[in-house]
C-alpha positions as CSV (number, residue, x, y, z in Angstrom):
1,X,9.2,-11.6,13.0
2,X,7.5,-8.5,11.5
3,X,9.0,-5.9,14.3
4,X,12.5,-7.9,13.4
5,X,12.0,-7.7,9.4
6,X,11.2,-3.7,9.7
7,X,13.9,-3.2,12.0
8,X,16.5,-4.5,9.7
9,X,15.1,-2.7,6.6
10,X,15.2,0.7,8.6
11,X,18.6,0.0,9.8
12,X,19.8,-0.7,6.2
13,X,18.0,2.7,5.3
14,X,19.6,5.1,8.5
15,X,23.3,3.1,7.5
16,X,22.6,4.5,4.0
17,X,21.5,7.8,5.1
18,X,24.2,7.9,7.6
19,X,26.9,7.3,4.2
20,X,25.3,10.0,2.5
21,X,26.1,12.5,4.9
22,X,30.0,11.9,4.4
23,X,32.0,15.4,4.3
24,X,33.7,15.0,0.8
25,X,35.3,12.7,-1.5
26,X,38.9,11.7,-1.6
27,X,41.0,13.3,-4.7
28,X,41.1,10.3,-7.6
29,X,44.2,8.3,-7.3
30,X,46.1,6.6,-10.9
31,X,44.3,3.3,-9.5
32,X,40.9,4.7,-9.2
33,X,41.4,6.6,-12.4
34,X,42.3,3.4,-14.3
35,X,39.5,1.9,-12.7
36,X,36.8,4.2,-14.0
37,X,38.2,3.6,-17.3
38,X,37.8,0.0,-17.1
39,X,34.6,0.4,-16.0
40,X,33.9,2.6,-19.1
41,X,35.3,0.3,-21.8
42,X,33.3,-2.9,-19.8
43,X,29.8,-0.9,-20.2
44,X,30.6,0.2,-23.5
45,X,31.4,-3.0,-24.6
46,X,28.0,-4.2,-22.7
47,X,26.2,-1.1,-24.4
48,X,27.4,-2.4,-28.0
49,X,26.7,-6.5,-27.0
50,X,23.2,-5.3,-26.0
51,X,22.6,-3.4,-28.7
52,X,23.9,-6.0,-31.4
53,X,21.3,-8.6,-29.1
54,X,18.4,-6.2,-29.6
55,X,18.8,-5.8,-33.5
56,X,18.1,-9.6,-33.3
57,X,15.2,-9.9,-31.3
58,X,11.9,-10.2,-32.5
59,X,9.3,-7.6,-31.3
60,X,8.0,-8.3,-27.9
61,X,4.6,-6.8,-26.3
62,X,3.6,-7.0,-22.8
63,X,0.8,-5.6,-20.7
64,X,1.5,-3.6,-17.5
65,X,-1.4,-3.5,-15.1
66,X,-1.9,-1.5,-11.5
67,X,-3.9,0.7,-9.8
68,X,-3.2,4.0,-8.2
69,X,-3.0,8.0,-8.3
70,X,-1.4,10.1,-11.0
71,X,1.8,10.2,-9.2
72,X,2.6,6.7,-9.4
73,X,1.3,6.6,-12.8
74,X,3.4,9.1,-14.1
75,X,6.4,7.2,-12.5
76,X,5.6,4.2,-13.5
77,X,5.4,5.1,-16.9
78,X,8.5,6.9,-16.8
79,X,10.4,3.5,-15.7
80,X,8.6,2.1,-18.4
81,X,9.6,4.6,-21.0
82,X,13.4,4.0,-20.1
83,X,13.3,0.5,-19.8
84,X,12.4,0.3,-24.0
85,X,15.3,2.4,-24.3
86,X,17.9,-0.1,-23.3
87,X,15.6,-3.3,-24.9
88,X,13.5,-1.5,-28.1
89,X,12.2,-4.7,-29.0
90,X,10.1,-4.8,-25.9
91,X,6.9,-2.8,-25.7
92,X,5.0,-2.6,-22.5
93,X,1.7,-1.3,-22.7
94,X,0.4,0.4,-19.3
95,X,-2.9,-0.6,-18.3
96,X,-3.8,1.5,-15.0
97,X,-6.8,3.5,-13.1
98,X,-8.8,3.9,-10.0
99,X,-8.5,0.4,-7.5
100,X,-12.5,0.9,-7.5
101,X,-13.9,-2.4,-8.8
102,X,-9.7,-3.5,-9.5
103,X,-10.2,-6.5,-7.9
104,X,-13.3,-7.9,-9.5
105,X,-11.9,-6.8,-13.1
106,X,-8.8,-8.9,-12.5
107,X,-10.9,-11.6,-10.4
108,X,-13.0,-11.8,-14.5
109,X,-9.5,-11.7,-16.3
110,X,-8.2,-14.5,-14.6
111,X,-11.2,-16.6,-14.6
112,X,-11.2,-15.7,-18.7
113,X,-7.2,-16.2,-19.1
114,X,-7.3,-12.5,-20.6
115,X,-5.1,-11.1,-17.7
116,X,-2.1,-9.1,-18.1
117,X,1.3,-10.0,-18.1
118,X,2.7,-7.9,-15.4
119,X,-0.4,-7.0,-12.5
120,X,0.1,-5.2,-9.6
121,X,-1.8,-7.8,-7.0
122,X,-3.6,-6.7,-3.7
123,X,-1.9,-8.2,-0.4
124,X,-5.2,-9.4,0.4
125,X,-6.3,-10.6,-2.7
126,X,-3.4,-13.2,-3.4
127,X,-4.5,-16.3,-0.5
128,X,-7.8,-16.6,-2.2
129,X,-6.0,-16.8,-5.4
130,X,-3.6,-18.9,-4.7
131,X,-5.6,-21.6,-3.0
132,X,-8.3,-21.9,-5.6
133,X,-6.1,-24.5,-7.1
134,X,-5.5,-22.6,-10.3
135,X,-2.2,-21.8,-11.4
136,X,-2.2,-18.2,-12.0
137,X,1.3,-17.0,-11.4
138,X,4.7,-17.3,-12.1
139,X,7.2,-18.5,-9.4
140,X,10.1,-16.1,-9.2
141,X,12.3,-18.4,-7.7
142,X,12.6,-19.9,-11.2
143,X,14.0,-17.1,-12.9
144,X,16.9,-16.4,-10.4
145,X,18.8,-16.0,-13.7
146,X,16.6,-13.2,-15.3
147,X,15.5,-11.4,-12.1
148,X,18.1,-11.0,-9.1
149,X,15.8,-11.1,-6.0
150,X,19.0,-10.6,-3.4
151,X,18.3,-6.8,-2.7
152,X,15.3,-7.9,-0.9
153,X,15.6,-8.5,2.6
154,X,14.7,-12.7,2.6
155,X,12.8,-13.2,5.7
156,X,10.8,-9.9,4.3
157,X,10.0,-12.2,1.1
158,X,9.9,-15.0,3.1
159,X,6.5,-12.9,4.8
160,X,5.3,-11.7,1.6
161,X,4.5,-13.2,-1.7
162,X,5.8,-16.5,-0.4
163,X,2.7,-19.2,-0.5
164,X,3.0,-23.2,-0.3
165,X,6.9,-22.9,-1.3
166,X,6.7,-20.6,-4.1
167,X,7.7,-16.5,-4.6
168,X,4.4,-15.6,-6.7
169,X,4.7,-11.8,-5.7
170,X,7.5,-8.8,-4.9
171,X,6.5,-6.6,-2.6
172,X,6.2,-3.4,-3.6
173,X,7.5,-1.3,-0.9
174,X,7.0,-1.5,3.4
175,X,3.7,0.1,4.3
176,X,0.5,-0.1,6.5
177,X,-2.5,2.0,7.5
178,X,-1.0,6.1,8.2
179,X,-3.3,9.0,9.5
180,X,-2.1,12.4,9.0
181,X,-2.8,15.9,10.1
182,X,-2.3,19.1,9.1
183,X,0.1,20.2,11.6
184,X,-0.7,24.4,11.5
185,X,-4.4,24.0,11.8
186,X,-3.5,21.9,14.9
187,X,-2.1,24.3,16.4
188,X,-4.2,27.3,15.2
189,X,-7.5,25.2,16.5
190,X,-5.5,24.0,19.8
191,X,-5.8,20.5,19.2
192,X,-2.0,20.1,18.2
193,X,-1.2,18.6,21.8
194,X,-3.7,16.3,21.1
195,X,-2.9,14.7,17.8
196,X,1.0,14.5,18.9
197,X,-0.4,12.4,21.7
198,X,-1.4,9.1,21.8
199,X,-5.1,8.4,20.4
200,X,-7.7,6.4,21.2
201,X,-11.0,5.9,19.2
202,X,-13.4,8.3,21.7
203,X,-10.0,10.9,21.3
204,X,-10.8,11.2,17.9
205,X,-14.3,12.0,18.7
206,X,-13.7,14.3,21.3
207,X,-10.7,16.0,19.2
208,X,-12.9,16.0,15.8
209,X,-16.1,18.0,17.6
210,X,-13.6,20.4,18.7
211,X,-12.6,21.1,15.0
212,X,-16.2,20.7,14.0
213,X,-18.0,23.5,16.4
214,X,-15.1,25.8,16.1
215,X,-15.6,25.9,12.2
216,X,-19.0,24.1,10.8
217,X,-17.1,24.1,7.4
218,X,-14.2,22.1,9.0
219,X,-13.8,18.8,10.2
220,X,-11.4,16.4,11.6
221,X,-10.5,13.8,9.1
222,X,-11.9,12.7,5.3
223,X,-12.6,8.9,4.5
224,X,-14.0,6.6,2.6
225,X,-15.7,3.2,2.3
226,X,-12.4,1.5,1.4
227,X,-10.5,3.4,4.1
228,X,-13.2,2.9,6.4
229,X,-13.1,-0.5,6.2
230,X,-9.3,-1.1,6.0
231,X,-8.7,1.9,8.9
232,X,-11.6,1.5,11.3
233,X,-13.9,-1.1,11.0
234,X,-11.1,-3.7,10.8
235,X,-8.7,-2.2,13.6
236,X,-11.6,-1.7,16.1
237,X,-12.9,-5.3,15.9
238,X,-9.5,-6.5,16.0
239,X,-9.0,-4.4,18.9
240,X,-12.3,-5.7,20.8
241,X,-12.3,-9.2,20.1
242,X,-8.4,-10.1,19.5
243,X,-9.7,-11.8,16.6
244,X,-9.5,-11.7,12.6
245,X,-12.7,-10.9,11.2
246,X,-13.1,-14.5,9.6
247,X,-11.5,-17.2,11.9
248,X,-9.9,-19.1,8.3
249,X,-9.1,-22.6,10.3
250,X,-13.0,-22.9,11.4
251,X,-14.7,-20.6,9.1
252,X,-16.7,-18.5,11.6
253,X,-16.9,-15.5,12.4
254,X,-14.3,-14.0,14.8
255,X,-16.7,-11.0,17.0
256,X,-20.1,-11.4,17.9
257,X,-23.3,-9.6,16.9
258,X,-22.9,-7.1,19.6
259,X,-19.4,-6.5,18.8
260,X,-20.2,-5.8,15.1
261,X,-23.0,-3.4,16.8
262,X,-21.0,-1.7,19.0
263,X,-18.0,-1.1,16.0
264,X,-20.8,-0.1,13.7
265,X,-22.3,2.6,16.3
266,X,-18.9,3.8,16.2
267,X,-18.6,4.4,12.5
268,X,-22.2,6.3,12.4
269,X,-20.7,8.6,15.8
270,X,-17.8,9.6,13.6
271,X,-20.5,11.1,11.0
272,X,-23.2,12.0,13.5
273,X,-20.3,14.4,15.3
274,X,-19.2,16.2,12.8
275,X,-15.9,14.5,12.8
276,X,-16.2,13.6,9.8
277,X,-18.1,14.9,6.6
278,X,-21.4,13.1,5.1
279,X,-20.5,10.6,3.1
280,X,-22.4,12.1,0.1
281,X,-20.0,14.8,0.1
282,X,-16.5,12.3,0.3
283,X,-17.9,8.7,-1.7
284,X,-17.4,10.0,-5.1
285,X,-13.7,11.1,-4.6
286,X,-13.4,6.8,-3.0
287,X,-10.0,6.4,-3.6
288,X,-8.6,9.7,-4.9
289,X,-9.6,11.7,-1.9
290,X,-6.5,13.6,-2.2
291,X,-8.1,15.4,-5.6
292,X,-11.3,17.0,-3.4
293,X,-11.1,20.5,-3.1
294,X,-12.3,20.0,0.3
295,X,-8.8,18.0,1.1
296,X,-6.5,20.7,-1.2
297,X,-8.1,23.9,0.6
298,X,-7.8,22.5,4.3
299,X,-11.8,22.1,5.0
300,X,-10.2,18.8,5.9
301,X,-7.8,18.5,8.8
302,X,-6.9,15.2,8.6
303,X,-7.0,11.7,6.7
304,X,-6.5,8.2,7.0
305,X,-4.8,6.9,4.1
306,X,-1.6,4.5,3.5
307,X,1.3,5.4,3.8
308,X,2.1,5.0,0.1
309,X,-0.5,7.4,-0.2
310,X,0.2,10.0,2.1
311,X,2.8,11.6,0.0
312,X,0.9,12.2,-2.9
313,X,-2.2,13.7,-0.4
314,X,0.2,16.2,1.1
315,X,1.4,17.2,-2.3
316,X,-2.1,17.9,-3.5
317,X,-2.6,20.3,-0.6
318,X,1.2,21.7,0.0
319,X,-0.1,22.3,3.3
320,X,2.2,21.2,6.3
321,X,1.1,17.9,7.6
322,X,2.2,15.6,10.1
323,X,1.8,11.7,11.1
324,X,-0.6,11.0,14.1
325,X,-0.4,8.0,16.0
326,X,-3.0,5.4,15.4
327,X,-6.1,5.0,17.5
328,X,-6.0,1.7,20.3
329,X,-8.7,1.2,22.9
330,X,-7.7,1.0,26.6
331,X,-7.8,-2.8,27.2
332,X,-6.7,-3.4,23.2
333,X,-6.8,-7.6,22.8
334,X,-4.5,-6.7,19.7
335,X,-2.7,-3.6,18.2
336,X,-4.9,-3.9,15.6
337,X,-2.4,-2.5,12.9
338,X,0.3,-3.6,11.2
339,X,3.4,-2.9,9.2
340,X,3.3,-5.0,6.2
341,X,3.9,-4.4,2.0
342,X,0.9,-2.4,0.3
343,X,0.9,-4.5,-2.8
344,X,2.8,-7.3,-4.8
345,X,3.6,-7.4,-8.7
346,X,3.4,-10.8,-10.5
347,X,3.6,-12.7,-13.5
348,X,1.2,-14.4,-15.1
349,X,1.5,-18.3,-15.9
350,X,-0.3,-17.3,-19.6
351,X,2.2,-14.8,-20.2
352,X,4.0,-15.6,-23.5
353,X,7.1,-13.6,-23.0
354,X,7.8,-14.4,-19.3
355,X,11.6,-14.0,-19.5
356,X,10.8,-10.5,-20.4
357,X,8.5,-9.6,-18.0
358,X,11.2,-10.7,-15.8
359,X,13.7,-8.5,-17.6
360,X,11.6,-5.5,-16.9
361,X,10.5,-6.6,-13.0
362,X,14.4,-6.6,-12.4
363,X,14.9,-3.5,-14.3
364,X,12.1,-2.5,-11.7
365,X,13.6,-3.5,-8.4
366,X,17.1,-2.9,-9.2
367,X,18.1,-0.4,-11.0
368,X,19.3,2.7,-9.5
369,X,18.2,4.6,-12.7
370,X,14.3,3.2,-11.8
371,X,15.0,3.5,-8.1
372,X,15.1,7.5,-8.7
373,X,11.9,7.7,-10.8
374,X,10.2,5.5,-8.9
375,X,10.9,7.1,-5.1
376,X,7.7,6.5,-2.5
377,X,4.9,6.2,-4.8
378,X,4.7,2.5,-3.3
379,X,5.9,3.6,0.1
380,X,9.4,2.8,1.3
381,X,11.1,0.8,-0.8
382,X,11.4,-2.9,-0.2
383,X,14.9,-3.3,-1.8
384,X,18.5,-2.2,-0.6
385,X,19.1,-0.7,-4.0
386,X,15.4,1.4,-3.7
387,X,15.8,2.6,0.2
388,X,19.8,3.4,-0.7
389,X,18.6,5.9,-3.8
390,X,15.5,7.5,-1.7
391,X,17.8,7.7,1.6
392,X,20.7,9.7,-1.1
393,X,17.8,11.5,-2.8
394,X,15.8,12.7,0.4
395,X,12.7,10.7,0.0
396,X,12.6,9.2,3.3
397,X,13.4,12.1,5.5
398,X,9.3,13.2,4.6
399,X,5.5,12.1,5.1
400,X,6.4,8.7,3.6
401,X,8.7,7.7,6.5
402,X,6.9,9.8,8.6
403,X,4.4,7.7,8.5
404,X,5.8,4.5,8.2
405,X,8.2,5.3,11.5
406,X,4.5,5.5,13.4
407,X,3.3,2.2,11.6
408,X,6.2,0.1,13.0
409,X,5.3,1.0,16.6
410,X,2.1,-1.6,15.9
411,X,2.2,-5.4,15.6
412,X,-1.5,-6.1,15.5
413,X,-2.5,-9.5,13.2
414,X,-1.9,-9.2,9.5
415,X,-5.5,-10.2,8.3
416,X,-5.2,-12.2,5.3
417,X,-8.0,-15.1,4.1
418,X,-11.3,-15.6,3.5
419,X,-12.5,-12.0,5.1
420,X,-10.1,-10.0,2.6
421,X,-11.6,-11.9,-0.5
422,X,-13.9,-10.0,-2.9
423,X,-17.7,-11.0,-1.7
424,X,-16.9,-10.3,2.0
425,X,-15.1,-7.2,1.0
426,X,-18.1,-5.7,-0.6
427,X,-20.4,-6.9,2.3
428,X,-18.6,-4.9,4.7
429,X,-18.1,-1.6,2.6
430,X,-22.2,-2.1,1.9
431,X,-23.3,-2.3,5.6
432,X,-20.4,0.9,6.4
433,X,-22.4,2.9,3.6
434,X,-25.8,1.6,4.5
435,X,-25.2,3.3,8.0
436,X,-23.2,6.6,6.6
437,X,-26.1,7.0,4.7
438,X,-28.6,6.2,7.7
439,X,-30.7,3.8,5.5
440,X,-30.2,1.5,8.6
441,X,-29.3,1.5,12.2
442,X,-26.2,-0.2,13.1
443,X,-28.4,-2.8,14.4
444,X,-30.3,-3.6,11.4
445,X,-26.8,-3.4,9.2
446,X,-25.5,-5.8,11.3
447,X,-28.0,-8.7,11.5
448,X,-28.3,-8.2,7.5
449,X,-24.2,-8.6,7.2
450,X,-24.3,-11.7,9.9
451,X,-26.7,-13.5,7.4
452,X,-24.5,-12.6,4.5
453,X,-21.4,-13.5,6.3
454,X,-22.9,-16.7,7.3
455,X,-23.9,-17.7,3.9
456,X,-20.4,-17.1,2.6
457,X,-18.7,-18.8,5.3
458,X,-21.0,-21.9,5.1
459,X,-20.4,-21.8,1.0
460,X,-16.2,-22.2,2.1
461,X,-16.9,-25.5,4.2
C-alpha cells in the first residue's frame, strides 16, 4: 500500500514536472482573451464580496503551534502574514520552537484544555492520543465545506491521520528517515564509491574510521539522541528481530535482552570509532544540528536527518551534498525504514473559531500563493496543488527529493503505538545517552531500560 501511495504521488509530481518543460505558449486567441476577462471581473467581483464579508466579521484570534528550524518558521509565518491579508478579521498568533520537550508541553496542554487551535502533531504521537478516550481533535471530514481535502491523494489520507473512522490530521508532506553526505569530501577522502554504494551498519563503521584517521578533526556523520533513536536504534532492532519495538496487541517487548545488547554495543562502536563525535560536543545542538559550526565548516561529513530537514542542513553549509542509501544488515527480517508523512496539523475540539482554523488549513494546503512560500520545509508536499508549484518552481529537482527518491526504495514497518508514546520515548533516548556518555555499558543500560520497559508495558494491560 505504502510503495503504491508514493508511487502515485511521484508520478503526479514527474507529470507535473514533465508540463513544465513545455517549449512555449500558444499566441492568445479572442476566446482565450474573453476568457481572462471573465475571469478578472469574477475575482474582482469575489475580491469586493470578500471584502464587504470581512468589514462584517467580528475579530477572530487563533493560535498557531509547531516545531521546527528557522526556515520553516520563516515560511510559515509568511503564509500566515498573507492569509490576514485576504481575512483581516482573523489574527493567528504563531506559537513555535525547538521539538525538544514539544511533545510533553502539548501532552500538559491537552491534559489542561489550554492547547492551541492549530498544532502541528507528531506521527507518532497521535495513537496514544487518540485512544486515551478523550476527544482532542477535530474531524476534518466535517468541514468538507470549509476545507477541500481532494488535492490529497485518499488512500495517502486514508494511511495518515485517519484513526477509528475519522480524519484528525493532514499530513504535512511525504517524508522518512534521509542520510546525506557531502559529496566533494567523498571524493577528496576516497570514500565517494562507498557512500554511492549500498550500506550496511559495519560499512558505516569501516567508511567512518577511514574519515576519522585520515583527519582526527573529521568524522563521518553528526547525530543526536532524537536522531539516534529514530535513525539507528529503531532501524537496527527492526532489522534484527523483524519486530516493532513494543508488540501493541500483547504489550511485550518485541527483541530480547541480547538484541537490545547487541544494538546498544553498536551505538557505543559508532562513538568509540571515531565515526562519530562525542556526544558532549553534538547534544546541545539536539535538534538544530544544522546551526553547529562543526556541520557549516565540513568537520562533519555526513548526517542523518529527515528528509524535511535535509534542505535546510545543506543550506546552512552550502556545501555540495548528496543522499546515501540507508544502512540494512545482511539477513534484514525487515527494511527497517519507511516512507511515511513527518508530521500532521490538527484542530482542536476546544477551539472556538474552528471554521476559521479551517479557513486558514485550506488556505494552507491549497493555495498556490501558500504552495510557493511554503516549498520543502515539510518535505515534499502531500497535495497535487503543493508538488505541482515545487515541481514548476524547482524544489524537487534538490536534496529534498533527493532524499525522499532513496526513502521510497524501503518498506520496513511504520512503528506507531505504545513504543512511540512519551515515557518510552524518553527511556530509550536515556539509555542511548547513558552509553554515549559511558556512564554504563551497554549491558547495564539495557537491563535498567528492560525494567523500565516492563513497568510501562505492565501499566498498559
Amino acid at each position: 500500500m505504502k510503495k503504491k501511495i508514493v508511487s502515485i504521488l511521484m508520478a503526479s509530481i514527474l507529470a507535473t514536472m514533465g508540463t513544465a518543460c513545455g517549449t512555449g505558449t500558444p499566441a492568445a486567441t479572442d476566446e482565450s482573451q474573453n476568457t481572462s476577462t471573465t475571469s478578472q471581473v469574477t475575482a474582482a467581483n469575489d475580491a469586493a464580496t470578500q471584502s464587504s464579508e470581512n468589514v462584517d466579521q467580528s475579530p477572530v484570534t487563533l493560535r498557531f503551534m509547531w516545531w521546527g528550524g528557522d526556515e520553516r518558521a520563516e515560511a510559515t509565518i509568511a503564509v500566515i502574514n498573507k492569509f490576514q491579508e485576504k481575512y483581516p478579521y482573523i489574527t493567528i498568533e504563531p506559537e513555535y520552537g525547538s521539538s525538544d520537550g514539544y511533545q510533553e508541553k502539548l501532552t500538559a496542554q491537552l491534559s489542561a484544555g489550554t492547547e492551541a487551535d492549530i498544532i502541528q502533531m507528531g506521527v507518532g504521537w497521535m495513537p496514544g492520543f487518540v485512544s486515551s478516550g478523550a476527544d482532542y481533535f477535530e474531524d476534518f471530514n466535517d468541514y468538507s465545506d470549509v476545507i477541500d481535502l481532494s488535492n490529497f491523494e485518499a488512500e495517502f489520507l486514508e494511511n495518515n491521520g485517519y484513526f477509528d473512522g475519522h480524519q484528525y490530521g493532514l499530513p504535512t508532506g511525504l517524508a522518512g528517515t534521509a542520510l546525506i553526505y557531502n559529496s566533494d569530501a567523498a571524493n577528496e577522502l576516497g570514500i565517494a564509491e562507498d557512500m554511492a554504494g549500498d550500506l550496511d551498519w559495519n560499512k558505516i563503521v569501516e567508511i567512518g574510521k577511514k574519515v576519522h584517521e585520515a583527519d582526527s578533526n573529521k568524522y563521518l556523520l553528526t547525530i543526536d539522541s532524537t536522531m539516534m533513536t529514530t535513525a539507528v536504534l529503531r532501524p537496527y532492532l527492526l532489522q534484527l528481530t523483524g519486530n516493532t519495538f513494543f508488540i501493541d496487541e500483547t504489550c511485550e517487548m518485541g527483541f530480547t535482552r541480547d538484541q537490545l545488547v547487541e544494538t546498544l554495543s553498536y551505538i557505543k562502536s559508532l562513538y568509540d570509532n571515531g565515526v562519530i563525535a562525542s556526544a558532549s560536543s553534538t547534544e546541545s545542538y539536539n535538534e538544530s544540528l544544522q546551526t553547529d559550526p562543526n556541520w557549516i565548516n565540513g568537520s562533519y561529513l555526513g548526517m542523518f536527518c529527515y528528509t524535511s530537514t535535509a534542505e535546510p542542513a545543506v543550506k546552512a553549509s552550502g556545501l555540495n551534498y548528496a543522499a546515501a542509501n540507508l544502512p540494512v544488515m545482511e539477513g534484514a527480517k525487515d527494511d527497517g525504514f519507511y516512507c511515511n508523512c513527518p508530521q500532521y496539523l490538527v484542530v482542536s475540539k476546544k477551539s472556538e473559531h474552528v471554521k476559521e482554523a479551517m479557513m486558514f488549513l485550506d488556505y494552507f494546503y491549497n493555495d498556490e500563493e501558500a504552495a510557493a512560500i511554503l516549498g520543502t520545509v515539510r518535505s515534499v508536499p502531500p497535495t497535487s496543488v503543493g508538488q505541482k508549484v515545487c515541481a514548476e518552481n524547482g524544489l524537487l529537482d534538490g536534496i529534498a527529493k533527493e532524499t525522499v527518491d532513496v526513502c521510497q526504495k524501503y518498506n520496513g514497518t511504520y512503528e506507531m503505538g505504545l513504543s512511540t508514546e512519551e515515557e518510552p520515548m524518553a527511556i530509550m533516548s536515556d539509555m542511548i545517552m547513558q552509553v554515549a556518555y559511558g556512564e554504563k555499558t551497554p549491558e547495564k543500560a539495557a537491563d535498567d531500560a528492560i525494567i523500565l520497559f516492563q513497568n510501562y508495558l505492565d501499566s498498559k494491560k
